[in-house]
Backbone as a ProteinNet text record, in pm:
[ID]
protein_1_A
[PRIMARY]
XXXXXXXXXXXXXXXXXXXXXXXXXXXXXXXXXXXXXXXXXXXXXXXXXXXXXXXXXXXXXXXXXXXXXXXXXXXXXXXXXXXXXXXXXXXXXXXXXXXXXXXXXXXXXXXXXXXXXXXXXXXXXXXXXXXXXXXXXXXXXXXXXXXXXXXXXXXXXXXXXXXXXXXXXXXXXXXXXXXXXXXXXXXXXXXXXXXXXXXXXXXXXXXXXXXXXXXXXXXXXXXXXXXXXXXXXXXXXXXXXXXXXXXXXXXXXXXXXXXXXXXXXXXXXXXXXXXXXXXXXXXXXXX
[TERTIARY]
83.1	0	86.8	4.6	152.4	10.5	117.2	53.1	126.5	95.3	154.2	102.4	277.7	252.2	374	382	540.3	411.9	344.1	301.8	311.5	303.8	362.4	234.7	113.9	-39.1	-36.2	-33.6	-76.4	-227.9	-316.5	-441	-479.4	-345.8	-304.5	-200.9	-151	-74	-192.9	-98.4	86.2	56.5	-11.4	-11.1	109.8	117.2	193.8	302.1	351	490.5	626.1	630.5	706.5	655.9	538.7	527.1	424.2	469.5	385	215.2	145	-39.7	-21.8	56.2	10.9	-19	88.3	141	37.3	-89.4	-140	-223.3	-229.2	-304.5	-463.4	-521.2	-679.2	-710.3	-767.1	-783	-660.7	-585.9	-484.4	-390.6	-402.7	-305.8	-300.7	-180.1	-199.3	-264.3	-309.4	-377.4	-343.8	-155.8	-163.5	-147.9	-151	-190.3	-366.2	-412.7	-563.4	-562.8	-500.6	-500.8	-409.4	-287.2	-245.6	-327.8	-341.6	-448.1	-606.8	-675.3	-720.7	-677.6	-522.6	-468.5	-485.9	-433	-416	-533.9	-649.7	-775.9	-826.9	-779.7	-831.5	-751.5	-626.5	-580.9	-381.5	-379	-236.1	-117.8	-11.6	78.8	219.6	216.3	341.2	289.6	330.8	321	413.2	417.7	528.7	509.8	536.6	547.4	648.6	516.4	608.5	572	722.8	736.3	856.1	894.9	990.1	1096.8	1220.6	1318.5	1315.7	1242.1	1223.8	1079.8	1052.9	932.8	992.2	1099.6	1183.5	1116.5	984.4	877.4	814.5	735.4	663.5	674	840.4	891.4	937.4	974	1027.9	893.6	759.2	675.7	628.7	687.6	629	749.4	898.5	1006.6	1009.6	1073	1080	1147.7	1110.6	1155	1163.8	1302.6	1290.4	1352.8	1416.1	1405.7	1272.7	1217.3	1065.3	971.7	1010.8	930.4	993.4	1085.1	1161.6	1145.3	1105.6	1093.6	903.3	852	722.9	692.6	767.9	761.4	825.2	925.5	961	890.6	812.7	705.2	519	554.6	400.1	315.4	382.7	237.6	176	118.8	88.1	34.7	-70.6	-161.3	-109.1	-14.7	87.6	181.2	274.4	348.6	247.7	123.6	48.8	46.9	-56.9	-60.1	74.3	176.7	277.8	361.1	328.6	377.7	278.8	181.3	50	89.7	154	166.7	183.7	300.3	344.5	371.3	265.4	223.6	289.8	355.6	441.7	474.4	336.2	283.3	335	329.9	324.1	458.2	490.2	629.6	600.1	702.3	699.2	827.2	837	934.1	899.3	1027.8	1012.7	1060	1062.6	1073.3	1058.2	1158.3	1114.9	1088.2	947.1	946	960.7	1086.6	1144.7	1069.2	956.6	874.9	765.2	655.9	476.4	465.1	474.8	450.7	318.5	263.6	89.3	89.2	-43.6	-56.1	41.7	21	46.8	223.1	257.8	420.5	444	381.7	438.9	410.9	325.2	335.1	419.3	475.7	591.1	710.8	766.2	874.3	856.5	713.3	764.3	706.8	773.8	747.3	820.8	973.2	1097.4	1028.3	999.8	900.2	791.1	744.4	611.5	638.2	731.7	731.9	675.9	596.6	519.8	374.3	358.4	256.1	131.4	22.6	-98.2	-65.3	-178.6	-116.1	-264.5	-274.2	-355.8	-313.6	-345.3	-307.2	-448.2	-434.7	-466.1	-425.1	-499.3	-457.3	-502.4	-377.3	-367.8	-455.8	-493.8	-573.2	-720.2	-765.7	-896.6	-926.1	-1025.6	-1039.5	-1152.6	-1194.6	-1316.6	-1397.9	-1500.3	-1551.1	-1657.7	-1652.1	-1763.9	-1737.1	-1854.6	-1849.6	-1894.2	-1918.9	-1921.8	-1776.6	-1789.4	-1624.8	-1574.2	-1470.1	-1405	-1430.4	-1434.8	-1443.5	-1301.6	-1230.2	-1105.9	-1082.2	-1108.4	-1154.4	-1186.6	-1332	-1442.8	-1339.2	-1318.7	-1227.2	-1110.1	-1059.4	-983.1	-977.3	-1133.7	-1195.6	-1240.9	-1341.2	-1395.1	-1211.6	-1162.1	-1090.9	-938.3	-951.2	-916.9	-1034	-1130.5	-1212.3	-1270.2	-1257.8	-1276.6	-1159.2	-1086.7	-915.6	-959.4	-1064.7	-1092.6	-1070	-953	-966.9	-1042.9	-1036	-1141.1	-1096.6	-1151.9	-1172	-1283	-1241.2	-1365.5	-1460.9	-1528.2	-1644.2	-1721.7	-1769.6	-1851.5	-1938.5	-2056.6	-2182.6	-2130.5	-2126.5	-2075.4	-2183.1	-2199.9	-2271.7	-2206.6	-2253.7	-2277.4	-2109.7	-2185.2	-2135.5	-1953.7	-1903.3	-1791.9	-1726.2	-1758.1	-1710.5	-1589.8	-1530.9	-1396	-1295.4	-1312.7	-1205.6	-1174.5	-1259.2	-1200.2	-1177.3	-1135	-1173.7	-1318.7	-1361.8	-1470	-1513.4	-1587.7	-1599.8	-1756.3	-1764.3	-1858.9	-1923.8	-2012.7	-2037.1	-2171.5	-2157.9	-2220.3	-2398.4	-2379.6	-2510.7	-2446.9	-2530.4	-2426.1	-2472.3	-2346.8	-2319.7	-2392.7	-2426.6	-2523	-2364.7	-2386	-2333.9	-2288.6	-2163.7	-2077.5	-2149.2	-2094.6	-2132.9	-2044.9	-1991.3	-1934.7	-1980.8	-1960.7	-1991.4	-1909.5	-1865.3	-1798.1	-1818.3	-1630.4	-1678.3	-1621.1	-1707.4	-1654.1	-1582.2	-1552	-1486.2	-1416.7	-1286.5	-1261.8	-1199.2	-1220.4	-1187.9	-1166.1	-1015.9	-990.5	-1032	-1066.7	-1125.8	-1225.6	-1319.9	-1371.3	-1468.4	-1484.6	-1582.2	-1742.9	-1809.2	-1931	-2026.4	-2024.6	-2119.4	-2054.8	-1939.8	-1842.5	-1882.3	-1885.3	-1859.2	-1977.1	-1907.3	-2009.4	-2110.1	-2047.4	-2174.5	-2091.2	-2193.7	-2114.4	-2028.3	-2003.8	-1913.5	-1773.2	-1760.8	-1593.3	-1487.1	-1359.4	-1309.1	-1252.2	-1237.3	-1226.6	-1158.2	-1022.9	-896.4	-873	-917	-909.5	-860.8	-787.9	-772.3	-665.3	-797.6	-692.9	-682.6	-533.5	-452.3	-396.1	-466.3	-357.7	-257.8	-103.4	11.1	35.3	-96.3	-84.8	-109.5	-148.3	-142	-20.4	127.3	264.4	286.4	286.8	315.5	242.9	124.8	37	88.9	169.2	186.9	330.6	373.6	521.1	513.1	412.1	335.7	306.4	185.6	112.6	157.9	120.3	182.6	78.9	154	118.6	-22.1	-139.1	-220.1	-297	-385	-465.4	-350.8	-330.7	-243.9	-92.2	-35.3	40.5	114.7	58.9	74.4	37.5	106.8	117.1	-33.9	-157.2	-235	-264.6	-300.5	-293.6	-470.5	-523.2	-732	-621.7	-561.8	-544.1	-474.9	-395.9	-331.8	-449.8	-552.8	-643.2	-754	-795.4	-826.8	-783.3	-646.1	-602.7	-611.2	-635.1	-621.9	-786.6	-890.3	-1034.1	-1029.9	-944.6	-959.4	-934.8	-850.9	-762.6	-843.9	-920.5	-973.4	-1077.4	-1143.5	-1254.8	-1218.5	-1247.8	-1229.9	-1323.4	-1347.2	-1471.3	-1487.3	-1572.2	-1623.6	-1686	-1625.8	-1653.3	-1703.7	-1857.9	-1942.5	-1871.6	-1839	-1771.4	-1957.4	-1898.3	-2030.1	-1950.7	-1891.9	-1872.9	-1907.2	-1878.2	-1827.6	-1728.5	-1726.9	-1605.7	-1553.4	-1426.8	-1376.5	-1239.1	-1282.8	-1152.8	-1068.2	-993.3	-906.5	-785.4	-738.8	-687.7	-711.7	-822	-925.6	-956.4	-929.4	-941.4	-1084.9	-1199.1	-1355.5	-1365.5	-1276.9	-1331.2	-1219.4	-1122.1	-1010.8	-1127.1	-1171.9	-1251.9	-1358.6	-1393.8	-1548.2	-1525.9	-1375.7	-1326.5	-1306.8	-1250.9	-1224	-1297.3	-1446.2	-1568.3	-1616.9	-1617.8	-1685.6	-1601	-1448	-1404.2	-1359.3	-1389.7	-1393.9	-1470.9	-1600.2	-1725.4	-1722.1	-1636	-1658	-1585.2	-1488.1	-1359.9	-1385.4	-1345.6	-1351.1	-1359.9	-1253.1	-1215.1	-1255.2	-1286.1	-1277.8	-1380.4	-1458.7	-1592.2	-1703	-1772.8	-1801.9	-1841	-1695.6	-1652	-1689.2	-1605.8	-1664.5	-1785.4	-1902.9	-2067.7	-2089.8	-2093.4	-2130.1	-2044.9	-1937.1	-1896.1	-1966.1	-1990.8	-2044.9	-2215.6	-2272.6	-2400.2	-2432.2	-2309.3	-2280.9	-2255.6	-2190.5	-2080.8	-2152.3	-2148	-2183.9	-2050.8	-2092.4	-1923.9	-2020.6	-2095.3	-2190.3	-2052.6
-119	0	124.3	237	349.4	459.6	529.9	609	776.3	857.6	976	1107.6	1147	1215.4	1329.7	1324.5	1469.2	1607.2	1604.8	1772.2	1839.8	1979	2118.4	2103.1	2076.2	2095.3	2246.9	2306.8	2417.4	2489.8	2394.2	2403.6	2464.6	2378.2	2410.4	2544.8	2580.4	2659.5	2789.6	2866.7	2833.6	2730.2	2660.9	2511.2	2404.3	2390.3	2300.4	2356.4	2493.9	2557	2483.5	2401.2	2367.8	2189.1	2155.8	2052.6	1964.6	1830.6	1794.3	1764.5	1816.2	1824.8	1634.8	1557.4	1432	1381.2	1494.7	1448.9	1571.1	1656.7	1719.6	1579.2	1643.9	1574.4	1546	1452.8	1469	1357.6	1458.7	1372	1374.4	1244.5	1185.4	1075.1	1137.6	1020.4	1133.4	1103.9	1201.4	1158.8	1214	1237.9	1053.1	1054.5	898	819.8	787.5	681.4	643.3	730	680.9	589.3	658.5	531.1	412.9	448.2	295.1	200.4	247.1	122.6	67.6	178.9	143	35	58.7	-43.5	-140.7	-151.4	-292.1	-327.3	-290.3	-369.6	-443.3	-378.1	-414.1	-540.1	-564.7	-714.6	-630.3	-509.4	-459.3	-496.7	-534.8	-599.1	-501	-431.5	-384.1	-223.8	-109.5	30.3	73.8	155	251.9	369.1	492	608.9	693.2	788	855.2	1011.4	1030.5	1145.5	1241.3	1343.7	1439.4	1440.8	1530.5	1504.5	1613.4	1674.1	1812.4	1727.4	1610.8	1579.8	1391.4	1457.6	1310.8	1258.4	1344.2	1287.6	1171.3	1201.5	1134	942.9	913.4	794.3	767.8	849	861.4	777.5	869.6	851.3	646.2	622.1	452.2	377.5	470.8	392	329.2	189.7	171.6	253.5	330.9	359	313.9	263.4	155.8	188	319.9	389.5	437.2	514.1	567.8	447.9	305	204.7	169.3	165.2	91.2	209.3	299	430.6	415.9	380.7	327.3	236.4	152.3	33.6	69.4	81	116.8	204.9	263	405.4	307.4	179.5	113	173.2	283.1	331.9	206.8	134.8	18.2	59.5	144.4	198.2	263.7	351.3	420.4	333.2	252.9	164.7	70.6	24.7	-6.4	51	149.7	253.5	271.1	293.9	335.4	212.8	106.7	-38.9	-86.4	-16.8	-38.4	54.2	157.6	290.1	169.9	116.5	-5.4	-158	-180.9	-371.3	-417	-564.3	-638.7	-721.6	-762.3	-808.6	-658.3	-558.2	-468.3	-404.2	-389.4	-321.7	-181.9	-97.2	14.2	76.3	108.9	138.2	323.3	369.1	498.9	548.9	637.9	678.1	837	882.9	1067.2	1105.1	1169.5	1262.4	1415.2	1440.4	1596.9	1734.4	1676.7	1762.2	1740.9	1876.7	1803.1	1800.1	1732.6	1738.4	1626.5	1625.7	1557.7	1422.6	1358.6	1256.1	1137.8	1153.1	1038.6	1011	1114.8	1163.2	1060.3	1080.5	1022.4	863.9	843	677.5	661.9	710.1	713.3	648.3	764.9	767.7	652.6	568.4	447.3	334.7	341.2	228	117	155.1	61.6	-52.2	11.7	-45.1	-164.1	-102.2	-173.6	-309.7	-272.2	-360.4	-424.6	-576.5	-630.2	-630.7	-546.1	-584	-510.7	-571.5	-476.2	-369.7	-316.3	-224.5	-131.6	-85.3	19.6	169.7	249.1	392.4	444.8	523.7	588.3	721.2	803.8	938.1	1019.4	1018.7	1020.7	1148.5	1232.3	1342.8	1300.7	1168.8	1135.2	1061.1	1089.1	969.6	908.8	784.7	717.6	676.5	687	611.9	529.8	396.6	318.8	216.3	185.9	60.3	-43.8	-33.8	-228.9	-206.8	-329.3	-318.6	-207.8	-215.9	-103.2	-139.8	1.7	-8	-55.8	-35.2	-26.4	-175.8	-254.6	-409.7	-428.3	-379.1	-429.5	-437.5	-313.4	-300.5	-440.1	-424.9	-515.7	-664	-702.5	-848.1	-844	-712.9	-729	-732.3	-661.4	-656.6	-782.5	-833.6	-974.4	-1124	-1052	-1174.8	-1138.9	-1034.7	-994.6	-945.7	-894.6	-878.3	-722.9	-656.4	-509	-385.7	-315.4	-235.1	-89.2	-84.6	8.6	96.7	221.2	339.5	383.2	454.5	460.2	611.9	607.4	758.3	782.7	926.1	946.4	1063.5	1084.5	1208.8	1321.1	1419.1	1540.3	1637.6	1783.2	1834.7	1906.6	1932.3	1935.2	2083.3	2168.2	2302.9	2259.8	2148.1	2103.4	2029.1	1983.2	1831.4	1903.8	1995.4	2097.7	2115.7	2036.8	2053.2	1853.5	1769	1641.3	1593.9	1469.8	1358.1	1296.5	1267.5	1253	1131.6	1026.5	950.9	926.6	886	850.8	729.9	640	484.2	452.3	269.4	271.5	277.4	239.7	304.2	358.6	456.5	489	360.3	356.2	224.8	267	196.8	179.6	172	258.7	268.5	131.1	87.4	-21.8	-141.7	-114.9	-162.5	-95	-152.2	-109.8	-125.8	-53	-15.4	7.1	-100.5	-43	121.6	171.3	293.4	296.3	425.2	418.4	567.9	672.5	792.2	806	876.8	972.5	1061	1220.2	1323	1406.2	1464.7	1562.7	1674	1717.4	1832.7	1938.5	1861.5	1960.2	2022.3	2150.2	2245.5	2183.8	2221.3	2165.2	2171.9	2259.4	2159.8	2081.8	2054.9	1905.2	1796	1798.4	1740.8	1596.5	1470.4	1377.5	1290.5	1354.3	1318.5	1367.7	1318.4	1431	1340.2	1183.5	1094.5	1135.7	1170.7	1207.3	1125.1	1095.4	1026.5	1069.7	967	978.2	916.3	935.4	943.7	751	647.3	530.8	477.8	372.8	337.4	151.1	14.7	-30.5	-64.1	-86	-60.5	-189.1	-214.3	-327.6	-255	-313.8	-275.8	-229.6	-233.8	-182	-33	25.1	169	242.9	126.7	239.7	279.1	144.2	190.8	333.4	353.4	415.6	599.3	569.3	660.3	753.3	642.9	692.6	744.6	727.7	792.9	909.3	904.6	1039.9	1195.6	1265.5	1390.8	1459	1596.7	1606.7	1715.4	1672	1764.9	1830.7	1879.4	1965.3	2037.4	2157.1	2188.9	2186.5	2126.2	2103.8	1973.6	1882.7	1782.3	1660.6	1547.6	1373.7	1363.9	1373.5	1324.5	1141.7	1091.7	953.3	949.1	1048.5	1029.3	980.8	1059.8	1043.2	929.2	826.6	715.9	608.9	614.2	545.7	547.7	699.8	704.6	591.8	570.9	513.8	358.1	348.9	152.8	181.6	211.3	225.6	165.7	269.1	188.1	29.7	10.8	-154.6	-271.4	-221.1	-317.2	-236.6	-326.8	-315.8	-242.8	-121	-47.3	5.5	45.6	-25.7	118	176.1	268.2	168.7	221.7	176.5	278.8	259.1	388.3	366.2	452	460.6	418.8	376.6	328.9	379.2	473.3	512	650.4	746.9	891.4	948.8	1079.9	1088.7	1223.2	1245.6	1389.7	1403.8	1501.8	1604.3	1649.8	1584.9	1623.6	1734.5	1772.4	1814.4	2021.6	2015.5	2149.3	2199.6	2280.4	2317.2	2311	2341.7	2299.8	2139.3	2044.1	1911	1889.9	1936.4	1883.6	1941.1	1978.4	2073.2	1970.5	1902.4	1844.4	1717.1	1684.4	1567.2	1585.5	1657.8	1640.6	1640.3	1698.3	1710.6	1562.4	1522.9	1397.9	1285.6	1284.5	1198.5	1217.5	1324.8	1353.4	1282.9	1302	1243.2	1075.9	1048.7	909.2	830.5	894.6	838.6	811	646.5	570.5	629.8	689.8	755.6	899.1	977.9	1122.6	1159	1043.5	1143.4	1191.4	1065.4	1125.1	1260.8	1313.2	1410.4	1528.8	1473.7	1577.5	1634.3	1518.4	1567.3	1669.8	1643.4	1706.1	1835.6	1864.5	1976.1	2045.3	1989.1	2051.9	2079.9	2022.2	1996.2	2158.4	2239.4	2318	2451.7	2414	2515.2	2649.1	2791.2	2924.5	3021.6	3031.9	3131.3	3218.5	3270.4	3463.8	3509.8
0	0	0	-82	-128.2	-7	81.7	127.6	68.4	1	-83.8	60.2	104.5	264.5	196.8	64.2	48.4	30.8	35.3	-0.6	68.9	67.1	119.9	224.9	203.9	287.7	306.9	230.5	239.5	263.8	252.6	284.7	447.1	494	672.9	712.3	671.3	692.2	759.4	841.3	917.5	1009	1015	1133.1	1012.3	901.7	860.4	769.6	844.9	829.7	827.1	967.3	1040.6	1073.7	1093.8	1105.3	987.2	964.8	838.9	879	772.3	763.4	883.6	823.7	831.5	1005.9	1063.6	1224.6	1304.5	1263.6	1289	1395.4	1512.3	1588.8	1610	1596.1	1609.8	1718.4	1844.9	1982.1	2067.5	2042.1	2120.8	2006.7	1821	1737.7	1619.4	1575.1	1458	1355.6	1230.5	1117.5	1083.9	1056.3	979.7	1046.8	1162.3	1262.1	1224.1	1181.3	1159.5	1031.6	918	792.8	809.4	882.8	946.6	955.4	1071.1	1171.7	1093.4	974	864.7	814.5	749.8	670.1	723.2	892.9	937.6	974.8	986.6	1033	843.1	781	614.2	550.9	630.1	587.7	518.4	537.2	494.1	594.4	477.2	555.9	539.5	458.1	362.7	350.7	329.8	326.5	337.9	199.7	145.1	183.6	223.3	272.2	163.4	119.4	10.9	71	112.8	213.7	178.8	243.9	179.8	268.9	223.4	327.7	448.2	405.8	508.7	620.1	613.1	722.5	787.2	865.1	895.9	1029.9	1076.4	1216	1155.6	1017.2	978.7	999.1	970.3	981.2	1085.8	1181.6	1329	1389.1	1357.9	1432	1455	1299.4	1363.2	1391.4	1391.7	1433.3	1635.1	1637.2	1775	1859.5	1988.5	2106.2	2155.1	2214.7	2290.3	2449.7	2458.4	2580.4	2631.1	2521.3	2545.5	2642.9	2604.6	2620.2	2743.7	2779.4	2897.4	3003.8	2981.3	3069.7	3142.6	3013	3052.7	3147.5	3097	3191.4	3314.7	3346.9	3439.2	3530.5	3518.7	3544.9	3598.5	3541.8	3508.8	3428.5	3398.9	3267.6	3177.7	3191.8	3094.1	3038.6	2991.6	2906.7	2777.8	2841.9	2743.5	2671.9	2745.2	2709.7	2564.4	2583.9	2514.8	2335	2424.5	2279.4	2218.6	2289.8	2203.6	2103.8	2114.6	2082.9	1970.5	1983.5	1873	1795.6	1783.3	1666.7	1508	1542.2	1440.9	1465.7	1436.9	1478.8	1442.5	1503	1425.6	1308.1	1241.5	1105.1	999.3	1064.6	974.1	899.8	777.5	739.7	667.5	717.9	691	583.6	483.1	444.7	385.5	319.9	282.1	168.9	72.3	-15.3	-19.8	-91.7	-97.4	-220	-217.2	-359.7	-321.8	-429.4	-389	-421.1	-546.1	-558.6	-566.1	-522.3	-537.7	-636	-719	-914.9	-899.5	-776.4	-809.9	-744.7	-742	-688.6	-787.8	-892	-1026.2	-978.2	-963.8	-966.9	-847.8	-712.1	-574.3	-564.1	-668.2	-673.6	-779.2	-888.4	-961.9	-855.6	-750.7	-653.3	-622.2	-579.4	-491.6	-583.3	-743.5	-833.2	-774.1	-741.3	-710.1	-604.5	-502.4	-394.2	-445.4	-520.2	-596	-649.3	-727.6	-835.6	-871.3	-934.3	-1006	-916.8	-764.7	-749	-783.6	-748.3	-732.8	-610.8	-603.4	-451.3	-428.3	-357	-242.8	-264	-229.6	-220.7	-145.6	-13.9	69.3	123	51.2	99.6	226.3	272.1	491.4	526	479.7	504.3	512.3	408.7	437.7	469.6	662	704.7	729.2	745.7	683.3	810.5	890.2	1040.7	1001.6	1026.2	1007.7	1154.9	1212.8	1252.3	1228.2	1069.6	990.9	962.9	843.1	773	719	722.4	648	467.9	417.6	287.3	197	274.4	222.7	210.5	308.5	304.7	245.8	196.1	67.2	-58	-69.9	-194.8	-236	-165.8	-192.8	-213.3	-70.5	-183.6	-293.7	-286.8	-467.1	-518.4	-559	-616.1	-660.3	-551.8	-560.1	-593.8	-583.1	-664	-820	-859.1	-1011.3	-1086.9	-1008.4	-1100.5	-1148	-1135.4	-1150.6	-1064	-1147.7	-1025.8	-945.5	-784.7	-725	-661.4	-725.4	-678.9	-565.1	-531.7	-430.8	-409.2	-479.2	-478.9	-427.9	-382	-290.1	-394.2	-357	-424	-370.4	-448.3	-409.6	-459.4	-410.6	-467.4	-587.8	-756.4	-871	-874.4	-788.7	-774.1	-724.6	-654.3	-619.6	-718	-820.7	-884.5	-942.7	-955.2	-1028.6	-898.9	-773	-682.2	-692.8	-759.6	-747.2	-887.8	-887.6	-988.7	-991.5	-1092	-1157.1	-1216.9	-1222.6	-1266	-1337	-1431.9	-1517.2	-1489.9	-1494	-1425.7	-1552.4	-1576.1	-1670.2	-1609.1	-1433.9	-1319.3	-1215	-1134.6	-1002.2	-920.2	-842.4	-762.9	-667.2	-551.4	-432.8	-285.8	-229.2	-110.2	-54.3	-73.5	-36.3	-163.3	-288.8	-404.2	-516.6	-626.9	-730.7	-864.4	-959.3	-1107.7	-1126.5	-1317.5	-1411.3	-1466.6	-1419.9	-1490.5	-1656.8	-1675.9	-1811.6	-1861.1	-1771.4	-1775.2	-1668.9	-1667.7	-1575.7	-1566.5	-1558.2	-1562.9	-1453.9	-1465.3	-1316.2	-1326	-1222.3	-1211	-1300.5	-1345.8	-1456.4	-1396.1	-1518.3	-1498.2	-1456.9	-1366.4	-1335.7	-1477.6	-1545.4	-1637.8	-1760.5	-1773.5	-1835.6	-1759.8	-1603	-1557.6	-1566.1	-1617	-1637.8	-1529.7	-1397.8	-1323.8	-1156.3	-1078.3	-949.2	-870.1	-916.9	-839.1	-773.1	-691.1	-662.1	-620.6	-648.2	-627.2	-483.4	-378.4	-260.9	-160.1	-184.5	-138.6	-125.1	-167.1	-180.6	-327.3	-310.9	-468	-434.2	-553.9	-530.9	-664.2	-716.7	-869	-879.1	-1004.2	-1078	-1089.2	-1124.4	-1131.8	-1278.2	-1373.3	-1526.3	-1491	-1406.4	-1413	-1412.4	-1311	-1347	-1432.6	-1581.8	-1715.6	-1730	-1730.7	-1740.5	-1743.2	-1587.2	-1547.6	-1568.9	-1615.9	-1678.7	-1894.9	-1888	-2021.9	-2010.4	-1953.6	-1925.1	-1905.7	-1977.8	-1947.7	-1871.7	-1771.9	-1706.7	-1732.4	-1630.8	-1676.4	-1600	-1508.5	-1438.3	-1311.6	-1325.6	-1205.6	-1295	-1392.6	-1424.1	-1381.5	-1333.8	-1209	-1303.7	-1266.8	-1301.8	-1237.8	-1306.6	-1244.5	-1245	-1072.2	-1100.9	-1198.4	-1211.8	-1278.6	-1424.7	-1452.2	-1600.9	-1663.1	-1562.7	-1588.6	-1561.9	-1467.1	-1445.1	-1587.7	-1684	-1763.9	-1881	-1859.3	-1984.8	-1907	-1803.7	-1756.3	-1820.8	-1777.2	-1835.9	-1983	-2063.3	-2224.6	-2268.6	-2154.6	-2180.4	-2055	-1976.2	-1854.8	-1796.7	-1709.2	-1623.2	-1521.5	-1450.1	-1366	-1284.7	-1181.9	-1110.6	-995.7	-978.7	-867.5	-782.3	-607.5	-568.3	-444.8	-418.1	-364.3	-202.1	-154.5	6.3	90	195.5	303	428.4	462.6	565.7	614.9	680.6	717.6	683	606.9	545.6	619.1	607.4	685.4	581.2	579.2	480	574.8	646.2	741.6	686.1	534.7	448.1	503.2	484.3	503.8	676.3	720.9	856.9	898.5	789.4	864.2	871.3	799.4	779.8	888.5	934.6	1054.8	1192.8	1180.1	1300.2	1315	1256.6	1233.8	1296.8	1245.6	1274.3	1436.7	1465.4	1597.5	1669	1655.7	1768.5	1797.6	1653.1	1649.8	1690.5	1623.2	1712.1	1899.1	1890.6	2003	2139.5	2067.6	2110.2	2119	2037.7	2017	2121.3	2183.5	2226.6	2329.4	2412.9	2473.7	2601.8	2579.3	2749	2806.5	2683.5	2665.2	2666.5	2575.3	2481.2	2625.5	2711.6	2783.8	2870.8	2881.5	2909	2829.6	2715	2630	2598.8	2579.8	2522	2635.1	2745.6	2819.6	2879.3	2858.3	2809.7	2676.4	2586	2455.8	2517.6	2539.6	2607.4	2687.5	2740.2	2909.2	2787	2667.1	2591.2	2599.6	2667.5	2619.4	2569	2401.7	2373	2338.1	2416.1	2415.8	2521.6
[MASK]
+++++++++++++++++++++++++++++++++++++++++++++++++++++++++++++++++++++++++++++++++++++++++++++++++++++++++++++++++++++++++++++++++++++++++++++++++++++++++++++++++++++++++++++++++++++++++++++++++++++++++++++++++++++++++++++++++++++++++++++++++++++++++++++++++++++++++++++++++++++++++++++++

């Protein structure tokens, strides 16, 4: 699984001046501790980290401490000692890769072809995060996608007036919420009335390994940027490619109202906290 973590996140700034969008905290874990632990509840064993050289936390963050840990223990914090031993499970491998410039999504799975090599693979973009308590979609995806050999994207309904800030997909029906359709277009970012229908593509993707070729073709296009819509365009002409409708909660953690939204709610949710919290929110007067 290619997780693409080199961008500037300027969406955040001045909060991601100095520190990367990815290690922005929500609750008590940062931003990519949430698609981690995604990965690993979805059956991921392997994750590439395509990161920059100016954000050396990012890989720190799932490297072992092993003073940090012996300090714990020593202390009895078991709880902590816990959590902190879960950041990176032991089934799980982490490796890294740098792309030196944002030249686009298409570009940062380029950087970690070497990594790849003949396989299929995943891509999860760490800013968007998904809450369900059935299965994860990201799961779904990947059985369909290992039992039909097609690969899934994952789209969500957007309203008409937005479809020029995503990727776009065309479907030969719209798919049904945790269900997939052959698509048969896909276009980045177009003008809302080009745009062939309001599907958005939504930060999930799992790729046959015919899209690298794909992508080492393609010139660059919306933004000036390797888009990965436009290498996926060209797997569409040669194979079955498949929308696959999200069934969860979605948060644009990317955007400071969708990082804000995120936090109330996961806020609320949280084992130990939320409690606390509703009823603080419940009391809240900012007159």
């Amino acid at each position: 699984m290619v997780i693409p973590a080199a961008g500037l996140g300027t969406r955040f700034l001045p909060a991601t001046k100095a520190m990367p969008k990815e290690m922005i905290t929500l609750v008590d874990k940062p931003l990519i501790q949430y698609v981690i632990e995604e990965a690993v509840i979805s059956g991921i064993t392997e994750v590439i980290l395509v990161t920059h050289a100016n954000k050396p936390s990012l890989s720190k963050h799932f490297d072992k401490d092993e003073k940090l840990e012996k300090n714990l223990e020593k202390k009895g914090k078991d709880k902590l000692l816990n959590a902190t031993r879960k950041i990176c499970p032991q089934e799980l491998r982490i490796t890294s890769v740098h792309q030196n410039e944002p030249l686009g999504l298409g570009h940062a799975i380029i950087c970690a072809a070497d990594e790849i090599a003949d396989d299929d693979f995943a891509v999860i973009l760490p800013d968007v995060l998904l809450y369900t308590k059935l299965e994860p979609d990201l799961k779904k995806m990947l059985r369909r996608f290992s039992k039909i050999g097609a690969s899934q994207i994952m789209v969500n309904s957007v309203e008409q007036a937005s479809v020029e800030s995503y990727g776009i997909v065309d479907c030969d029906k719209k798919p049904q919420p945790g269900g997939s359709a052959k698509i048969s277009k896909v276009i980045e970012k177009p003008k809302p009335h080009l745009a062939p229908s309001n599907l958005a593509i939504t930060g999930r993707y799992v790729l046959s390994n015919k899209v690298l070729d794909n992508l080492k073709t393609v010139k660059p296009g919306a933004g000036g940027e390797i888009q990965l819509t436009d290498a996926i365009q060209l797997l569409v002409a040669h194979s079955t490619v498949e929308a696959y409708h999200m069934n969860s909660k979605y948060y644009d953690c990317g955007s400071k109202s969708g990082y804000l939204q995120a936090t109330v709610e996961y806020g609320m949710r949280h084992p130990g906290l939320g409690a606390e919290f509703k009823e603080y929110l419940r009391n809240l007067d900012i007159s």
